[in-house]
C-alpha positions as CSV (number, residue, x, y, z in Angstrom):
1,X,11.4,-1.4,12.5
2,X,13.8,-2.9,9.7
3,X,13.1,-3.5,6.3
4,X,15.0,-5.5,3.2
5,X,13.8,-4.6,-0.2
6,X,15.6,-7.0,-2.5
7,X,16.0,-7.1,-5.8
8,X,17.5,-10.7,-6.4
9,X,20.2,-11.8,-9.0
10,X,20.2,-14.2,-12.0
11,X,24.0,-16.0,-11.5
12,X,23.0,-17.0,-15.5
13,X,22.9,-13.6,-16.6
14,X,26.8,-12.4,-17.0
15,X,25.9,-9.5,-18.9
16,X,24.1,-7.3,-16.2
17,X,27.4,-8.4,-13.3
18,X,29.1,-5.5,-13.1
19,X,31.9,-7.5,-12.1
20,X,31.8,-9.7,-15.5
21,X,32.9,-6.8,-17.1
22,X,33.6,-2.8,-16.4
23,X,31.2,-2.2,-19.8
24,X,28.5,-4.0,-18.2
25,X,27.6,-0.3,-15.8
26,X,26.0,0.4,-19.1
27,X,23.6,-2.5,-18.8
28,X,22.3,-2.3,-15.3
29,X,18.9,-0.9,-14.4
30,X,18.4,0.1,-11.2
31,X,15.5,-1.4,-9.5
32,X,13.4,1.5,-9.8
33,X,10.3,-0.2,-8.0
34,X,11.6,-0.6,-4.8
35,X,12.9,2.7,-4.8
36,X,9.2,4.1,-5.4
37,X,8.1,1.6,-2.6
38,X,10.9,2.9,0.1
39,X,9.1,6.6,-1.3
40,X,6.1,5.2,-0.1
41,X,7.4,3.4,3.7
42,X,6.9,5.9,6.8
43,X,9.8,7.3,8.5
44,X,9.5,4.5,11.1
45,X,10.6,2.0,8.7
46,X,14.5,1.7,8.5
47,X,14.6,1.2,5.0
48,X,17.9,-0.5,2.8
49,X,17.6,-1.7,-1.1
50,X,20.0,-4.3,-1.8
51,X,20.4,-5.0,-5.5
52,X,22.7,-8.4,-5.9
53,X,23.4,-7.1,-9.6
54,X,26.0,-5.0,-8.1
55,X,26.8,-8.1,-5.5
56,X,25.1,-10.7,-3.4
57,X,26.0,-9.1,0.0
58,X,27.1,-11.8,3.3
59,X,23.1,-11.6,4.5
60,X,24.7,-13.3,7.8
61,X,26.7,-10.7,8.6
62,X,23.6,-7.4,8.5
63,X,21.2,-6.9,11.1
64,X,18.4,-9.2,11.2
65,X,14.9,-7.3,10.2
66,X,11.7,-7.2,11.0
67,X,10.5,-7.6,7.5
68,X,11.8,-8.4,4.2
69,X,10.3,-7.6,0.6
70,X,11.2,-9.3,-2.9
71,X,10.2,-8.0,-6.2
72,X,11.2,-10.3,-9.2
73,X,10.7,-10.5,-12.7
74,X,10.4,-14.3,-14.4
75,X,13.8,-14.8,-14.8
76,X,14.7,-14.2,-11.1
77,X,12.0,-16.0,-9.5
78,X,14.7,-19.0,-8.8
79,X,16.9,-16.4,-6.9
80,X,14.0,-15.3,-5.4
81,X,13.2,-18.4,-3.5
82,X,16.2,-18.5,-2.1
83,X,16.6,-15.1,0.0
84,X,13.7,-15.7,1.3
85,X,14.3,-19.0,2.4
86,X,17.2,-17.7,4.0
87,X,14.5,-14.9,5.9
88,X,12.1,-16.6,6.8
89,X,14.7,-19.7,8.2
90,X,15.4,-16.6,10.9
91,X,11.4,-16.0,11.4
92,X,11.5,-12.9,9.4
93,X,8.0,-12.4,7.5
94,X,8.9,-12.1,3.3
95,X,6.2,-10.1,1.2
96,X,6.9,-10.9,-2.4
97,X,5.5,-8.7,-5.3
98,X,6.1,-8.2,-9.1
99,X,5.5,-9.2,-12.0
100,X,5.9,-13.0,-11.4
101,X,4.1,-12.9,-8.1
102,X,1.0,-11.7,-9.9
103,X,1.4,-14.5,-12.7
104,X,2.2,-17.6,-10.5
105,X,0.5,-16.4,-7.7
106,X,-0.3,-20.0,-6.2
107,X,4.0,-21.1,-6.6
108,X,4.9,-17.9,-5.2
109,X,2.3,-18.2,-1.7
110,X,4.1,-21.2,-1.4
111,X,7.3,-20.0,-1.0
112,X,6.6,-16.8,0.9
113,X,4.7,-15.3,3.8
114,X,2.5,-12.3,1.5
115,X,2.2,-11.6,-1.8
116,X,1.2,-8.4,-3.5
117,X,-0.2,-8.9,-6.7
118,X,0.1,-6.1,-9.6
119,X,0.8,-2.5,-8.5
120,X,1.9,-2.4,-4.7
121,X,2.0,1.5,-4.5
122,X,-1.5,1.6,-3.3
123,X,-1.7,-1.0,-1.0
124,X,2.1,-1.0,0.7
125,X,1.5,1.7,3.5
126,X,-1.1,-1.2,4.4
127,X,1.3,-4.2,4.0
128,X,3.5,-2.2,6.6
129,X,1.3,-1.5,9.1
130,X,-0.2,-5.2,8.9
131,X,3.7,-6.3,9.1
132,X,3.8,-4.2,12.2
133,X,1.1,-5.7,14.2
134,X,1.8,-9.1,12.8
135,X,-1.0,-9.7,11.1
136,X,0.1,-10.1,7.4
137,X,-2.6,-11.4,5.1
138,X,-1.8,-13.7,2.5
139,X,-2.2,-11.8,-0.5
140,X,-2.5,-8.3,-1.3
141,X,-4.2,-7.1,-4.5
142,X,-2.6,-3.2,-5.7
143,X,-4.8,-3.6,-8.7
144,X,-3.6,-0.7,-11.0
145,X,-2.3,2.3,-8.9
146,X,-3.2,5.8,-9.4
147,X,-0.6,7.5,-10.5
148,X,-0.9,10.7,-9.7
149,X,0.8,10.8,-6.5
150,X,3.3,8.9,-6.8
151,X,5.9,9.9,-4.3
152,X,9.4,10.7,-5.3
153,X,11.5,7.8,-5.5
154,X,13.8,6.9,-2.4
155,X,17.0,7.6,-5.1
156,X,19.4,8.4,-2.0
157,X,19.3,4.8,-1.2
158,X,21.2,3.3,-3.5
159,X,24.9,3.2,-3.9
160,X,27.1,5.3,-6.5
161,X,28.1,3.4,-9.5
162,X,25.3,2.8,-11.7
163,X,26.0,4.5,-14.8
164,X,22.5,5.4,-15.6
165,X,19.6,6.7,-12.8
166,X,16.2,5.7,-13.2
167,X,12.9,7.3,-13.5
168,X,9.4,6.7,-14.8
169,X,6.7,8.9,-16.2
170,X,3.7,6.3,-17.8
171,X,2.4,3.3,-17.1
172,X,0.3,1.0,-19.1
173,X,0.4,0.0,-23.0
174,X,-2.0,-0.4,-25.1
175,X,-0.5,-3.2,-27.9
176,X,-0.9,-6.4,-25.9
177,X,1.6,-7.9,-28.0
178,X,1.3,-11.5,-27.7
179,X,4.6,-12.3,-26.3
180,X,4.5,-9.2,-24.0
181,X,3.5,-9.6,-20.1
182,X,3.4,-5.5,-19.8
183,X,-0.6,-4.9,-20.4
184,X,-1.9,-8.4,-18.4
185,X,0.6,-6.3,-15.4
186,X,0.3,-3.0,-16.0
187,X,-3.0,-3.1,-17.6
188,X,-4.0,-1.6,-21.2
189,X,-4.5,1.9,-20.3
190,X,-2.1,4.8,-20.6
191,X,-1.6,6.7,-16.8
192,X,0.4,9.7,-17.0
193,X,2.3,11.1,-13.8
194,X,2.2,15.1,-13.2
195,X,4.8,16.8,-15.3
196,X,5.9,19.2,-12.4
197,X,6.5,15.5,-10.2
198,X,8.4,13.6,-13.0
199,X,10.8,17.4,-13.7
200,X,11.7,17.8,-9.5
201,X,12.3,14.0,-9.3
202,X,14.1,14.6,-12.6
203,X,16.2,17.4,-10.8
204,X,16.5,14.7,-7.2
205,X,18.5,11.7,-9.7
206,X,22.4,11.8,-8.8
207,X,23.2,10.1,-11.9
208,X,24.2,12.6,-15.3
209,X,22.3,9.8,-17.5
210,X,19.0,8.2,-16.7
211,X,17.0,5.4,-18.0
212,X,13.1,6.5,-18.6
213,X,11.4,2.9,-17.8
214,X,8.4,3.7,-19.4
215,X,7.5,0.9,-21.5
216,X,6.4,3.7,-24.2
217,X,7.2,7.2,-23.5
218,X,5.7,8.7,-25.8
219,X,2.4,6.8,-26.4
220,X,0.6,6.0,-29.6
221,X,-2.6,8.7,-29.8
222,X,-2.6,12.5,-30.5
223,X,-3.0,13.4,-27.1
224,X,-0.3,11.4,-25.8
225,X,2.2,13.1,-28.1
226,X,0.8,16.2,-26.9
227,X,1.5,15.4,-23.4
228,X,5.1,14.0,-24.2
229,X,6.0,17.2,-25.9
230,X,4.7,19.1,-22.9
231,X,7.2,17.3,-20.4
232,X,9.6,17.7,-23.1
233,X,9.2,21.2,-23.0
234,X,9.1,21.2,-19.1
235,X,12.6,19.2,-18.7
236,X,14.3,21.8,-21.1
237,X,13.3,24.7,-19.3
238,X,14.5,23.0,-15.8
239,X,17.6,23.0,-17.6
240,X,18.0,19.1,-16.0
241,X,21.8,19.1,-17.5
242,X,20.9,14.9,-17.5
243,X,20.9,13.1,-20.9
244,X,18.4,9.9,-20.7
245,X,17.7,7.3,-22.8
246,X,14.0,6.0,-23.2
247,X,11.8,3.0,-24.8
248,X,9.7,4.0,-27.6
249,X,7.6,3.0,-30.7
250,X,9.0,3.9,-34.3
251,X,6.0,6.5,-34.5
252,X,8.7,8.7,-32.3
253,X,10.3,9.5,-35.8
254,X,6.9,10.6,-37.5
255,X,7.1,14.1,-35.7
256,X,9.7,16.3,-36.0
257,X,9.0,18.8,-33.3
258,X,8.4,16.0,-30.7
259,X,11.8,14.8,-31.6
260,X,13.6,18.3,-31.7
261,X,11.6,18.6,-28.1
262,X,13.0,15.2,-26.9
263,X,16.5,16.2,-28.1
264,X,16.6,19.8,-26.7
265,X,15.1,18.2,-23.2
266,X,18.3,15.5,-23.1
267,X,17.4,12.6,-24.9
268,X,20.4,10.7,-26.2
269,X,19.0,7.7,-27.1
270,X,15.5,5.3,-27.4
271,X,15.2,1.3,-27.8
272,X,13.3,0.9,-30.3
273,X,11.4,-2.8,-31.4
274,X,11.1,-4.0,-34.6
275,X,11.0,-7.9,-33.7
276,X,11.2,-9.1,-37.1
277,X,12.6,-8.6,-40.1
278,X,9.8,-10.1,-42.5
279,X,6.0,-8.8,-42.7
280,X,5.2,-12.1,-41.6
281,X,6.6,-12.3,-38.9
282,X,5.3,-9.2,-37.3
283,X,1.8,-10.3,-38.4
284,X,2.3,-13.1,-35.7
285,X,3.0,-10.4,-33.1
286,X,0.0,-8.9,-33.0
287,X,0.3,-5.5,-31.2
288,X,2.5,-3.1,-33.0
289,X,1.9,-4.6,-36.8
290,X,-0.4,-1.9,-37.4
291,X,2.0,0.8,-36.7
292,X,4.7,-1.6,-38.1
293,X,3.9,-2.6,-41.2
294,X,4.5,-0.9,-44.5
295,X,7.4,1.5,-43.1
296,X,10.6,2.7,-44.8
297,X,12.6,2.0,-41.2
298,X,15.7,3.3,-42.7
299,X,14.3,6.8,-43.2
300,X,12.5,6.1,-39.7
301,X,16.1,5.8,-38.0
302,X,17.7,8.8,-39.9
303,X,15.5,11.2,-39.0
304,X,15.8,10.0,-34.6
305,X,19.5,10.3,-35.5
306,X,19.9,13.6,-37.2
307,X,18.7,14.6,-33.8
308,X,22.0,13.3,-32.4
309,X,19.5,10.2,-30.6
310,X,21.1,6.9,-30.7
311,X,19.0,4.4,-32.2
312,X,19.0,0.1,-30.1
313,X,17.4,-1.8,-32.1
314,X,15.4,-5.2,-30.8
315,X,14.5,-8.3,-32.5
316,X,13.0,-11.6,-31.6
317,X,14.7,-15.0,-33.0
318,X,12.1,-18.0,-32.7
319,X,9.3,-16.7,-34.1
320,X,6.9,-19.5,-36.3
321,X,8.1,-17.7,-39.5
322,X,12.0,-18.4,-38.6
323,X,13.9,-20.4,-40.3
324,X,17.4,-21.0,-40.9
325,X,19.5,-17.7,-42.0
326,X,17.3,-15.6,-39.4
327,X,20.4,-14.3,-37.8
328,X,22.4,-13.0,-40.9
329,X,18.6,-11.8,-42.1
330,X,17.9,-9.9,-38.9
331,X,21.7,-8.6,-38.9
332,X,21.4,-7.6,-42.2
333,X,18.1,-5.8,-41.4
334,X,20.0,-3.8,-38.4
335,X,22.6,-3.0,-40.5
336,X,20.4,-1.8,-43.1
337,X,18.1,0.3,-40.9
338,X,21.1,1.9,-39.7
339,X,20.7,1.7,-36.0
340,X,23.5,2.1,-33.2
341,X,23.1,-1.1,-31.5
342,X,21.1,-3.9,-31.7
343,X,19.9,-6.6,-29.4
344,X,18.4,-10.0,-30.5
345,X,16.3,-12.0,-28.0
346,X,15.1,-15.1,-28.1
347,X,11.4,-15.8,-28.4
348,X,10.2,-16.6,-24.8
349,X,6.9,-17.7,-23.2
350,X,6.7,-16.0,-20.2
351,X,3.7,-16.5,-17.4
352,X,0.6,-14.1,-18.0
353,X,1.0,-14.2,-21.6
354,X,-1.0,-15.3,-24.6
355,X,2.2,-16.8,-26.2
356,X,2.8,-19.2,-22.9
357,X,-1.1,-20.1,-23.2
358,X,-0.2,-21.1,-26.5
359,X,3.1,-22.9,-26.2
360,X,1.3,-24.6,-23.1
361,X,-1.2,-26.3,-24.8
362,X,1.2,-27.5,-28.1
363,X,3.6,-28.7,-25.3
364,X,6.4,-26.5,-27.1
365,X,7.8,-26.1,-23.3
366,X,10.1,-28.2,-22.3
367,X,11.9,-26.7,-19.5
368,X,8.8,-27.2,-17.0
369,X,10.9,-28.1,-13.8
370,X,9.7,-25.3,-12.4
371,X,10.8,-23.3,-10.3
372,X,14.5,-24.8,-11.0
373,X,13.6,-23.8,-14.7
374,X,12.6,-20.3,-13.9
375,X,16.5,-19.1,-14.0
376,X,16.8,-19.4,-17.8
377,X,13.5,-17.3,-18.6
378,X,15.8,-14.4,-19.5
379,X,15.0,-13.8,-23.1
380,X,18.7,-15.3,-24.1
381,X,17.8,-18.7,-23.6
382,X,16.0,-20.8,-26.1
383,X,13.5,-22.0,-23.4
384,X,10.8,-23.4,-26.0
385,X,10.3,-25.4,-28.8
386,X,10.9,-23.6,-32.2
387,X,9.1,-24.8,-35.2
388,X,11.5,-24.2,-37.9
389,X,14.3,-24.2,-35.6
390,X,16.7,-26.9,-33.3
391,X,17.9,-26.2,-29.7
392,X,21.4,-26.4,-31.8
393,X,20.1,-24.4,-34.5
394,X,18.0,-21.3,-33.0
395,X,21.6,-20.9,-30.8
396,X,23.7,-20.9,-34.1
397,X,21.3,-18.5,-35.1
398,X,21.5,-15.9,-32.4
399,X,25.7,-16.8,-32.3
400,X,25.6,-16.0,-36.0
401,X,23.4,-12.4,-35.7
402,X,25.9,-11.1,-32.8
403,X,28.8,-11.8,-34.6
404,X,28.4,-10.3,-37.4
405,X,26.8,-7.2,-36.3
406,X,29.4,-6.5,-33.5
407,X,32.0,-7.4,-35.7
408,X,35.2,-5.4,-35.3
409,X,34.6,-3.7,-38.5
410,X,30.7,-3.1,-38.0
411,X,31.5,-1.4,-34.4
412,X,34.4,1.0,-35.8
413,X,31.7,2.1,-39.1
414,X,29.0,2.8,-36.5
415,X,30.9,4.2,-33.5
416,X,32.9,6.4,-36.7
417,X,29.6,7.1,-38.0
418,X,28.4,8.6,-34.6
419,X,31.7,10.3,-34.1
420,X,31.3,12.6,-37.6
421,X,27.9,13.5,-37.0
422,X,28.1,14.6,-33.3
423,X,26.0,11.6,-32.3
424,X,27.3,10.3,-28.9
425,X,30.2,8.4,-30.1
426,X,31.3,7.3,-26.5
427,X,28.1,5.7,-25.7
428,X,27.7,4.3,-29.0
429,X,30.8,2.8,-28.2
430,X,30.6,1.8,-24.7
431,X,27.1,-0.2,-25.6
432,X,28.7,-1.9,-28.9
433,X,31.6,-2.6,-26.7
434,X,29.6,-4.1,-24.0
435,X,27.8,-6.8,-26.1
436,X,31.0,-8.0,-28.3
437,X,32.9,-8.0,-24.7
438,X,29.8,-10.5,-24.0
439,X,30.2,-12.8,-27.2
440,X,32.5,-14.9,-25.4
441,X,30.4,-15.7,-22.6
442,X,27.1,-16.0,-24.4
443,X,28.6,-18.9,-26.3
444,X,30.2,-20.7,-22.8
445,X,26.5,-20.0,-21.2
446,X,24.7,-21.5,-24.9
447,X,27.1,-24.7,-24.8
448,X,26.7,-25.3,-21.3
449,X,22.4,-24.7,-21.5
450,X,23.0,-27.1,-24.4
451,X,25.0,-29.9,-22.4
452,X,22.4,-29.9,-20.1
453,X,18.7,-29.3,-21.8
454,X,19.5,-30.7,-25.1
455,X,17.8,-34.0,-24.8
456,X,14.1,-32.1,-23.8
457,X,14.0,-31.9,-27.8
458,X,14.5,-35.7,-28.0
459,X,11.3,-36.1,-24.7
């Protein structure tokens, strides 16, 4: 028995083609969930990934197989569509699961054969034996998975050339921010994997760097932090030799044995959201204002860095509270914070989430030729209606913030910066490098998303 996992491409998204650029390695994920699924497929299976980041491969010219699965965020749902129209035009059976399975579940059983809803780790070994005797159900709920027992990921399957590996240790978060899909997937509550299973899967990654995917590392309570110090602790006596980069919240810089921990096990650098640059703003967040709100972020950042851990810093543009100058305000804000990089997204309602409930109802959605529209629901497209903000302006905006934090000057202080205090200046550089080397085409993709969905403002 064959099987396709598939992780579809986004032709709108430049910056993750490796081919676009040789800076872009730095900017593509692996797809770490079909990994842990081909971790989870009996030895009967003959199993293949193909991720079209790296490539869309001639599908023609492989062996036909006996099944085919999709996972796909939002943003790739369009792409989606299309392998596995191209399947199941050859009679080959395509289970789709993800993130935007579970959220347009009714669109996506159109389209497809099966569909797994939430977690598939528990109920795949099922899927494939119901694939096997031909007797596929129509939808599959994995519900939230236990953890626990997660195999190791099937990391041998993927070519060489990513710069970074991929591995996860949590699942869950407990902010249910409003523009965030993570808790309605993922659910609200914080699973931990084994230590020993995240160290030896730790020690199986080819890669020297590795991306944590955890959606928070590190967590938010006491005991959490107690846990993330543990595995800390665990992955410096391994002796891994891998640095890895992770998402976290600010709190990561309120302890300074967790971060000498973090440092000693390999961590070289965390993304980091601070959304907004105004109070008000991150009121309208909901989520992370709590742990947000009245914080000196400068000191915050200084005292990850003296660590020698890079700091990426995200914001949202779009939010009610916008208004023109938000792009100098939040570059400013970067700049004054002091972090290594920063990336700037627009505000986007995404399926599942309160903020497309919201939008919904106030018809602030115009691009609703659906699933055409899917494509640009990559978080650098203005997809909505802004209230303080024009389709024109909210992309001046977002043109204005990248320009003058990747300026040439801005990327020689900060790489310089990291050079004299030991803090990986060649991957400070190579990620500041990667988004100016993107400037060019951000503006081409803006004016030609302009061209054609300017006049949805005037509907």
């Amino acid at each position: 028995m064959r099987l396709y996992l598939i992780n579809p491409s986004n032709p709108l998204v430049s910056i993750v083609n490796i081919k676009e650029s040789r800076w872009n390695r730095y900017r593509v994920w692996k797809p770490l969930s079909l990994m842990v699924l081909a971790g989870r497929t009996p030895a009967e299976w003959e199993t293949s990934i193909v991720d079209e980041n790296l490539g869309v491969p001639d599908y023609p010219a492989m062996p036909r197989p006996d099944l085919v699965g999709i996972t796909a965020f939002t943003s790739q749902a369009t792409r989606a569509y299309e392998v596995a129209d191209y399947f199941r035009g050859l009679g080959v059976p395509v289970v789709m699961g993800g993130i935007h399975a579970t959220m347009c579940l009714d669109e996506v059983l159109e389209r497809v054969d099966a569909v797994v809803t939430r977690e598939a780790d528990g109920v795949w070994p099922q899927v494939l034996e119901d694939a096997r005797q031909d007797r596929l159900k129509r939808r599959y709920d994995g519900g939230f998975a236990e953890i626990t027992d997660v195999p190791p990921a099937r990391h041998d399957l993927l070519p060489t050339g990513y710069a970074f590996g991929a591995i996860q240790t949590t699942r869950g978060c407990p902010f249910n921010c409003s523009f965030c899909s993570v808790t309605a997937f993922n659910g609200a509550h914080y699973r931990q994997r084994p230590i020993p299973d995240v160290v030896r899967e730790f020690q199986s990654v080819r890669e020297k760097r590795v991306l944590v995917v955890d959606d928070n590392l590190i967590g938010i309570r006491p005991d959490h932090i107690a846990r993330a110090k543990d595995l800390f602790r665990a992955m410096a006596r391994a002796n891994l030799r891998k640095e890895w980069i992770a998402q976290a919240t600010i709190n990561f810089a309120d302890d300074e044995e967790l971060l000498a921990l973090a440092a000693k096990a390999g961590c070289s650098g965390v993304f980091i959201g601070f959304e907004s640059p105004s109070p008000e703003g991150l009121r309208g967040l909901g989520g992370k204002f709590s742990l947000l709100k009245d914080r000196d972020f400068r000191a915050s950042v200084r005292r990850i860095q003296r660590h020698n851990i890079l700091v990426a810093g995200s914001f949202i543009i779009g939010l009610d509270v916008d208004e023109p100058g938000i792009g100098n305000r939040i570059a400013e804000a970067a700049r004054r914070y002091g972090v290594d990089n920063l990336n700037v997204l627009f505000l986007t309602p995404l399926p599942g989430t309160r903020l497309w409930d919201q939008m919904k109802s106030q018809g602030r959605i115009p691009l609703d030729t659906l699933p055409r529209d899917w494509k640009y629901y990559t978080l650098t497209y203005p997809v909505a209606r802004y209230k303080h903000l024009s389709l024109d302006g909210i992309i001046r905006e977002m043109v204005s913030c990248n320009e003058t934090f990747y300026s040439v000057p801005g990327i020689f202080r900060r790489v310089l910066g990291s050079f004299w205090h030991r803090r990986k200046p060649g991957i400070s550089l190579a990620g500041n490098l990667s988004y100016r080397g993107n400037l060019r085409r951000a503006a081409e993709a803006y004016a030609s998303f302009n061209r054609h969905y300017g006049d949805t403002e005037k509907s």
